[in-house]
C-alpha positions, 0 to 999 in steps of 0.5 A: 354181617347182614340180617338175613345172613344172620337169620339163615345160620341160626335157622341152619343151628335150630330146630324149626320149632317156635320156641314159645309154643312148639309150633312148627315153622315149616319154611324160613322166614325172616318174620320167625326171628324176634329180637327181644332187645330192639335194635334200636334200644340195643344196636349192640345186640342185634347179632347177638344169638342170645337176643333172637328166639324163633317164634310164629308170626303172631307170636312175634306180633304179640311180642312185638306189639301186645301186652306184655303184662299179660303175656308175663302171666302165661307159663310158655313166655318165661323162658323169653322173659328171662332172657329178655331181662339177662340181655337187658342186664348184661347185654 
């Protein structure tokens, strides 16, 4: 299965919500899906439903590239640090 394939059926199952801050995303757009196990550390998981949440851009640019210490101590991130530890753990 393809990226985009991929993407377009998880947008086809969720709510066009960022599931960090509940901001509407209005179009699909491949920039909405994060994986938070990289593909590069896990390949394994790279269509793996469990390692995508849809967020804003920057949201995702945040994940991506912020401090992840900081963003640890803001409430609406738990839900994707738990996650993130439960596919690190178990994949």
């Amino acid at each position: 299965m393809k990226d985009l394939e991929f993407f377009m059926e998880i947008w086809s199952e969720r709510d066009h919500y960022s599931e960090i801050s509940g901001e509407p995303l209005y179009e699909f757009s491949p920039v909405y899906f994060s994986h938070l196990v990289t593909k590069g550390s896990r390949p394994d998981l790279r269509h793996n439903k469990d390692n995508i949440v849809l967020m804003t851009f920057d949201e995702h640019r945040e994940w991506e590239f912020g401090d992840r210490d900081k963003l640890r101590k803001d409430k609406k991130w738990n839900k994707v640090f738990k996650q993130f530890e439960k596919l690190k753990s178990h994949g």
